[in-house]
C-alpha positions in Angstrom: 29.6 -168.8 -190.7 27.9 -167.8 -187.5 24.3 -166.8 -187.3 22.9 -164.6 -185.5 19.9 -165.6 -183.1 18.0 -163.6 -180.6 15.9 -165.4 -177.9 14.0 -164.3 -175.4 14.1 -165.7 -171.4 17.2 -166.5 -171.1 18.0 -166.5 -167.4 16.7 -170.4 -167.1 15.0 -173.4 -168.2 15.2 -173.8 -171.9 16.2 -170.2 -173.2 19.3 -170.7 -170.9 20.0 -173.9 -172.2 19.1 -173.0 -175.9 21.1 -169.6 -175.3 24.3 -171.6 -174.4 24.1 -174.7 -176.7 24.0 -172.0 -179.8 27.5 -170.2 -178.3 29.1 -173.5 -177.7 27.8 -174.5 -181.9 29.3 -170.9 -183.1 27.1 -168.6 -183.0 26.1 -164.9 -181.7 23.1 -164.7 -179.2 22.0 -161.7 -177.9 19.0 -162.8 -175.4 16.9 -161.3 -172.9 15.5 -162.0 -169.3 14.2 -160.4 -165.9 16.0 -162.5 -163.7 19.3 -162.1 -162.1 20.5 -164.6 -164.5 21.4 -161.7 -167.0 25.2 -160.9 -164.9 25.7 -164.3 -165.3 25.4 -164.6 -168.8 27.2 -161.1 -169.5 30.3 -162.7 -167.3 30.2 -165.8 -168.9 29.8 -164.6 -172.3 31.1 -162.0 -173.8 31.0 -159.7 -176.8 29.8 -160.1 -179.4 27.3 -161.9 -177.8 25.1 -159.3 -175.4 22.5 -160.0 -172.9 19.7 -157.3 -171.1 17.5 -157.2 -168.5 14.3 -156.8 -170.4 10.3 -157.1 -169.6 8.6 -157.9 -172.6 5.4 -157.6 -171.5 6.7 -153.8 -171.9 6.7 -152.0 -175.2 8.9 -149.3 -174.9 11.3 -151.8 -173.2 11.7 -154.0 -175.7 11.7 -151.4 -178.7 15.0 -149.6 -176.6 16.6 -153.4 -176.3 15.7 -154.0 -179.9 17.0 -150.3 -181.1 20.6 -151.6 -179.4 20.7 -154.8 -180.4 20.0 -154.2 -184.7 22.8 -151.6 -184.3 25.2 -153.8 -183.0 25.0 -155.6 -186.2 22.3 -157.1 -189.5 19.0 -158.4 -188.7 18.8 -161.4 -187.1 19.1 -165.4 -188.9 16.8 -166.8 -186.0 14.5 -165.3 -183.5 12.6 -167.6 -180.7 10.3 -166.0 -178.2 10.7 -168.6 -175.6 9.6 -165.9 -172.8 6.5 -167.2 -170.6 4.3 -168.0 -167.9 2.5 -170.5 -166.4 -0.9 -169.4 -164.2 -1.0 -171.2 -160.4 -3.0 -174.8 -160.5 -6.6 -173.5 -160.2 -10.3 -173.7 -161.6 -10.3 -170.9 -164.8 -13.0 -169.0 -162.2 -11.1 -169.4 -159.4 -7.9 -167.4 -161.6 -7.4 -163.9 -159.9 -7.9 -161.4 -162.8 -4.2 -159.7 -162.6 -3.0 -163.0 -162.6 -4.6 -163.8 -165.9 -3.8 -160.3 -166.8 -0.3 -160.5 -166.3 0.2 -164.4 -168.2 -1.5 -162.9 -170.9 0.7 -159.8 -171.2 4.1 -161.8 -171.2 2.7 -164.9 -173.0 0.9 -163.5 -175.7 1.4 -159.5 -176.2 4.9 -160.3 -175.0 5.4 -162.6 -178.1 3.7 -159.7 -180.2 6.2 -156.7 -178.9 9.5 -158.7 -179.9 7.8 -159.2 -183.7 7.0 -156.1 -183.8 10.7 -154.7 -183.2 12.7 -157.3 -184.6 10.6 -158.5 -187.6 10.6 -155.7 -189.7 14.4 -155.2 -190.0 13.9 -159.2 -191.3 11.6 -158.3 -193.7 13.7 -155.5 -195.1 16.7 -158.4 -195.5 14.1 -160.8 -197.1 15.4 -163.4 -194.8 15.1 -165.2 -191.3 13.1 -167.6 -189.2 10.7 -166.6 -186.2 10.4 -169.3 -184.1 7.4 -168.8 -181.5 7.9 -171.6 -178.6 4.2 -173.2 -178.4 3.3 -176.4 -175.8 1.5 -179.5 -175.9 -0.7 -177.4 -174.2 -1.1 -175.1 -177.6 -2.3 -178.1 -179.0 -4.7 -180.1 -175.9 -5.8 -178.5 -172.8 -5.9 -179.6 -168.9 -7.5 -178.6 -166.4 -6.4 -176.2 -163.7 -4.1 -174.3 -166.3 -6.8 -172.6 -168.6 -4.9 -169.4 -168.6 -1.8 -170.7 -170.1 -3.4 -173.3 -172.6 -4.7 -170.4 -174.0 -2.0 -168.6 -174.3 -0.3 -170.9 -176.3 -3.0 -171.3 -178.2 -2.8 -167.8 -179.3 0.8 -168.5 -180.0 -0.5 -171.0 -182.4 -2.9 -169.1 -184.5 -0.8 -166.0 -184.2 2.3 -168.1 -185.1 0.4 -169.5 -188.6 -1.3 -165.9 -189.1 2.4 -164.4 -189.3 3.4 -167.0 -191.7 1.2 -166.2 -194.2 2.4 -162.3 -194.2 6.1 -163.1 -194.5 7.6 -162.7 -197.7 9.2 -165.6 -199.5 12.5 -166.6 -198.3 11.2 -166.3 -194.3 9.2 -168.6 -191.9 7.3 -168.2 -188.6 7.2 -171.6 -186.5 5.3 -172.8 -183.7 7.8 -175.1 -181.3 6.5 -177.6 -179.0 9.8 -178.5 -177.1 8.1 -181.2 -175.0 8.3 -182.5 -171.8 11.1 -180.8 -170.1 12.1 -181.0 -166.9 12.0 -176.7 -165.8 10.7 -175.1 -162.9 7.5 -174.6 -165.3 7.0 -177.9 -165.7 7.6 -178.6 -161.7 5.1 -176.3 -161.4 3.0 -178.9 -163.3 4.4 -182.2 -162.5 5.7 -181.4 -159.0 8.5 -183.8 -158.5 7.5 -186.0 -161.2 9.0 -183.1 -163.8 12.5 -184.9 -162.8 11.6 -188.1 -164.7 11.9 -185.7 -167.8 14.7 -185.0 -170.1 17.2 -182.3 -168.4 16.9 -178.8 -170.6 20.7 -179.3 -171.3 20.5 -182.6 -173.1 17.1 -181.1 -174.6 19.5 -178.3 -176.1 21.9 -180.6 -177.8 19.0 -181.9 -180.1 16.7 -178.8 -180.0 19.4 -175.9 -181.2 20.6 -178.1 -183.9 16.8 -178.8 -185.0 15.8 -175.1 -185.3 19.3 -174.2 -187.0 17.9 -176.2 -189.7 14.1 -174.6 -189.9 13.9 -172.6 -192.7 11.2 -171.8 -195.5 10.0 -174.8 -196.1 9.0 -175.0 -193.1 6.5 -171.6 -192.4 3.1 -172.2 -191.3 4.1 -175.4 -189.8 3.5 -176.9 -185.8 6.6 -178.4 -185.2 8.0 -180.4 -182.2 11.3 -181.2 -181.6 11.6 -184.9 -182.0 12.3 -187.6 -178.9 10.9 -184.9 -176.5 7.4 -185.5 -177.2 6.0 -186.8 -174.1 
């Protein structure tokens, strides 16, 4: 049987990938984005899966997506915030303060609006697995991206705070999917991001890996294995 997963940024890089490796295995996905990519998915993919244009960085945006997604159907089996940012190459001072602002407002409260409308109908069912997508850079630093190392930071301690709240039967993860090769990471990398795994063939061994996550593993920094760069 099918389960049902929620991600969040959908509209490229890894939650498109993700998004579309899960439908191909079986199962319902209803995901969210800001980018035109949305259409695409609703054309492509059908009921009962359902995609929306959706901010996350907005409260009352995610609570009405939320409010339309739990009545299409039970909680969800899987939720992964994948949704983020990454700041422009530059010394932490020389960071303009919206920028920061706005990184920390998808990366971090963004993460915290989607828990916060999803998780309780989860903890009603006694059941599920929150899977909060973290970095290398959750886990090490480098220069010239201050603002987003310590966002996913926060992902990590806010990631191994939730699992400790969670009744027995749930888990809250903290995903390192590795080196990728994403507009993100060419951001980073520049042109060297295309010596990195493609996100499709990252898919093929990432969905299958978090379909498995369950209990045993709350409270745990995972990565997904051979993308560990």
């Amino acid at each position: 049987m099918g389960k049902k997963i929620v991600i969040t940024g959908v509209t490229r890089g890894l939650g498109r990938a993700l998004a579309e490796e899960f439908i191909r295995l079986g199962h319902t996905v209803s995901g969210c984005g800001r980018g035109s990519g949305i259409i695409d998915l609703r054309f492509e993919h059908g009921a009962p899966h359902s995609f929306e244009v959706v901010d996350v960085s907005n409260a009352t945006k995610v609570g009405i997506w939320a409010a339309k997604t739990l009545n299409f159907g039970e909680a969800p089996d899987i939720l992964i915030n994948n949704a983020a940012v990454i700041n422009t190459p530059s010394p932490l001072w020389e960071v303009p303060p919206d920028e920061f602002a706005s990184l920390v407002s998808i990366n971090i409260a963004g993460v915290a609006n989607v828990i916060h409308e999803f998780v309780p109908s989860m903890v009603a069912a006694r059941k599920g697995v929150i899977v909060n997508i973290s970095s290398t850079w959750g886990r090490s630093v480098s220069p010239k991206f201050a603002p987003y190392c310590a966002s996913k930071w926060a992902i990590e301690g806010l990631t191994h705070a939730l699992a400790k709240e969670l009744p027995a039967g749930m888990a809250a993860i903290p995903l390192d999917p590795g080196s990728i090769d994403t507009d993100m990471l060419r951001i980073v990398l520049a042109e060297g991001a295309a010596d990195c795994a493609k996100a499709e063939s990252w898919a093929k061994v990432a969905a299958p890996f978090i379909l498995q996550l369950g209990p045993k593993d709350n409270g745990q920094s995972l990565s997904v294995d051979g993308f560990i760069n």
